[in-house]
N, C-alpha and C positions, 0 to 999 in steps of 0.2 A: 097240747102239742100241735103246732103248725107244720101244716105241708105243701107240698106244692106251689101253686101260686099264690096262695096265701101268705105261704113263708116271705116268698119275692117282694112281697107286696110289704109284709111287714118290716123287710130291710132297707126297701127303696124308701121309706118313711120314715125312721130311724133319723133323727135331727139329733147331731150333739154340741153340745158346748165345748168352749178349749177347753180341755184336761179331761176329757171323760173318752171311753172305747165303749164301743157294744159288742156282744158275740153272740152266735148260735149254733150249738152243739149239734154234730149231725151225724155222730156215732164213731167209735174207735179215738180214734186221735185228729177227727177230721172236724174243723170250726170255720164257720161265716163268719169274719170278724170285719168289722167296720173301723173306719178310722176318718175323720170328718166326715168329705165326702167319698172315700175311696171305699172299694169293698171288694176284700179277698176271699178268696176261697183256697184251706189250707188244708192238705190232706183227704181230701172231701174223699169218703170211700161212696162210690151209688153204683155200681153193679149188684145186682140181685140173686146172688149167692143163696140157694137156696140151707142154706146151715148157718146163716146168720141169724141171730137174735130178733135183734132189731132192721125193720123193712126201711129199704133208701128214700129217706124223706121230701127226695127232687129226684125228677127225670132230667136226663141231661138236654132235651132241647127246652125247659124251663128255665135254665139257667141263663136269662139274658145280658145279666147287669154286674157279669164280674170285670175289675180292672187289672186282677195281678190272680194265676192260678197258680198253686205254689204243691211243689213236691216236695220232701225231706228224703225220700232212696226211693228205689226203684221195687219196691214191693206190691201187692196191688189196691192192699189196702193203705196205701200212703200216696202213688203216681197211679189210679184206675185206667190203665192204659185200654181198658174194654168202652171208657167213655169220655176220653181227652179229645178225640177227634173232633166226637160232637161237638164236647165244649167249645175248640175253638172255632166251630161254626154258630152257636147259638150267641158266644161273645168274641164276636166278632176282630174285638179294640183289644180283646183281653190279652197281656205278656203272659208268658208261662214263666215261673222262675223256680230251677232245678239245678241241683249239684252238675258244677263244669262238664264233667267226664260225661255227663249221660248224653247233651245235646245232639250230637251225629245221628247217634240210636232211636232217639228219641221221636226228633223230624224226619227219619227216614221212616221208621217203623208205623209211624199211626199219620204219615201224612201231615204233619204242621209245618209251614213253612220255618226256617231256622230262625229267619230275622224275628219272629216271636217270641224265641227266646231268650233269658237273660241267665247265666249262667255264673253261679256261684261258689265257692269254695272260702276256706277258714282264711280270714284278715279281709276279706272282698265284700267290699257294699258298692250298691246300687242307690240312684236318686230319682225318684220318679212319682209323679203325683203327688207331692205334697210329703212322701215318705222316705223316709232311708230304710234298707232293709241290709242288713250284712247277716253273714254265717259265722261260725264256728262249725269243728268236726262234731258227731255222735260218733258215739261208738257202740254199734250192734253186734251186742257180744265182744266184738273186737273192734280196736280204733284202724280199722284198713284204710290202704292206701293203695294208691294204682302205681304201676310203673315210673309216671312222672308225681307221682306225691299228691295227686290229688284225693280226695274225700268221697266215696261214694252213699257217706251218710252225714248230714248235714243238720245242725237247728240254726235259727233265724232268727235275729231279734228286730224288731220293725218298731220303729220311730216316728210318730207324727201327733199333731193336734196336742201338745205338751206327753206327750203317754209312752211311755218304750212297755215294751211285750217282748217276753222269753217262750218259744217254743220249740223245747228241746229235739221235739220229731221221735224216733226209737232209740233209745239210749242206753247204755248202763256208764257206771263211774268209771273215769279216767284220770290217772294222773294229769292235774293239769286246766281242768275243766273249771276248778273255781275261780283260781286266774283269769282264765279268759272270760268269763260272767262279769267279772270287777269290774272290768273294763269299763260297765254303764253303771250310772247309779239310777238309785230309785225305779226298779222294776215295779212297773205297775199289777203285772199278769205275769205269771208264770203258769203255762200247759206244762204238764209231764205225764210221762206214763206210769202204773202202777202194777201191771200186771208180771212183773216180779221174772223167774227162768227157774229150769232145774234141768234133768242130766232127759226126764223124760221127754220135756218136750225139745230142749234142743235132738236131741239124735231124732224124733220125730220133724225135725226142720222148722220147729217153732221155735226162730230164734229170739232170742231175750231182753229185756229190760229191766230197769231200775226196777227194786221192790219198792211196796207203800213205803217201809221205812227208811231207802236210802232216798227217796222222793221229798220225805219230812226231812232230812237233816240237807240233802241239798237247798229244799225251802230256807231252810230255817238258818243257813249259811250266807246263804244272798240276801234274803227279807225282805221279798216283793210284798206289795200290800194287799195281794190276793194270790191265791195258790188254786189250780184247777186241775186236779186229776183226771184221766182218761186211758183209753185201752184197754176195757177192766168187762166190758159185757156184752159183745160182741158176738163171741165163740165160747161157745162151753168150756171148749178144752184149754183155753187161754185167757182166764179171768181172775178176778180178784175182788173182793168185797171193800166198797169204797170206804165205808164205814170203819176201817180199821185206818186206814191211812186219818181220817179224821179225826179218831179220837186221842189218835197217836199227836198229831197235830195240835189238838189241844191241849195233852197236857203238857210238853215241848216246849213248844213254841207258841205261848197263846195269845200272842200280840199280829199273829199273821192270820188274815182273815180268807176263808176256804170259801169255792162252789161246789157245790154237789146240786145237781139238779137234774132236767125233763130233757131230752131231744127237743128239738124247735121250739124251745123256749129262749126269748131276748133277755140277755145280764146286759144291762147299762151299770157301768164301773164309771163313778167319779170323784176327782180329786177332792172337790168340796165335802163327800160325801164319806170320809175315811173312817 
């Protein structure tokens, strides 16, 4: 498992071919993903919560080389509002891209100037480096909506170097949701979460997501050519054994190929390599 600079080191290195993505798992629902030369940081949780599992595999003044910092809601383990300030002082050049509604809050509360931001909501994409990124709604627990209709839980599908990637963010199923996935073909990556809901942790404020098995049958509706679970080991009180979603997956759907693997470990995904 890499850390640190090391990790940095390992992404700035990272050469790809057209049709291939890299990634690096950094816990929760949080991934370094690369896309030629661009590289984002999506969900990254690194505050040092002492009841977390797993220890934040980067400091945030390490972080010098991201192009796009991406939130899905405004949770902490999804927007680390304890270390986005840093961020955009360690990357400088980096946009931050966040569901519409948050921006005001966001730039006022932790200091980032606005114009860093790029602000999204469901049918909205952006063009930028090389990439297209648009949203869809999540729905956490529930498909909410603000006053004027926008989204305060968002996934993102991001387009570049031949390769689209699904990254649902905190979810459960919605009327509606497979439609709008249709929309792209040929998902390369799909992230989801698997760490499932119940009556105990929602009334304890641990609101919910997809279980492993509506994760498999979302997979296995769309037919990305990789499937990455996450969410699952984090907190004790909010996990899920991944090993179930996979073998669920296999016997299912066994033409769809799964990761399960290390924090700061590099997945190169490519097309030639299906």
């Amino acid at each position: 498992m890499k850390t640190g600079i090391e990790l940095i080191k390992d992404i700035d290195e990272c050469i790809l071919e057209k049709g291939s993505v890299a990634f690096w798992w950094v816990g929760q629902l949080g991934y370094i993903i690369k896309v030629a030369e661009t590289t984002i940081y999506l969900d990254v949780f690194l505050s040092d919560w002492p009841n977390r599992n797993i220890p934040p595999l980067l400091k945030p003044q390490e972080i010098v080389n991201a192009d796009f910092i991406i939130g899905t809601h405004d949770h902490p383990d999804h927007i680390d509002r304890d270390v986005w300030h840093q961020l955009s002082i360690s990357s400088p050049n980096a946009k931050f891209i966040v569901p519409q509604l948050l921006i005001d809050n966001l730039s006022d509360s932790l200091k980032i100037a606005k114009n860093r931001f790029i602000g999204l909501d469901d049918g909205l994409s952006i063009l930028d480096k090389g990439l297209k990124i648009s949203a869809i709604p999540s729905a956490h627990e529930f498909l909410d909506q603000d006053s004027s209709g926008r989204y305060p839980y968002l996934g993102y599908i991001i387009e570049g170097n031949g390769c689209t990637i699904y990254h649902s963010g905190d979810t459960c199923m919605y009327d509606g949701i497979h439609s709008k996935l249709k929309q792209w073909d040929n998902f390369e990556i799909m992230f989801l979460p698997i760490n499932g809901r119940d009556a105990k942790r929602y009334s304890e404020n641990l609101i919910g997501n997809i279980t492993y098995q509506e994760a498999v049958d979302l997979a296995g509706t769309i037919k990305p050519n990789w499937v990455v679970p996450g969410h699952y080991e984090m907190f004790d009180d909010n996990s899920e054994n991944p090993i179930l979603f996979y073998d669920y997956l296999n016997a299912k759907y066994p033409g769809i190929k799964c990761w399960i693997g290390d924090h700061g470990e590099m997945v190169k995904i490519c097309k030639a390599n299906k």
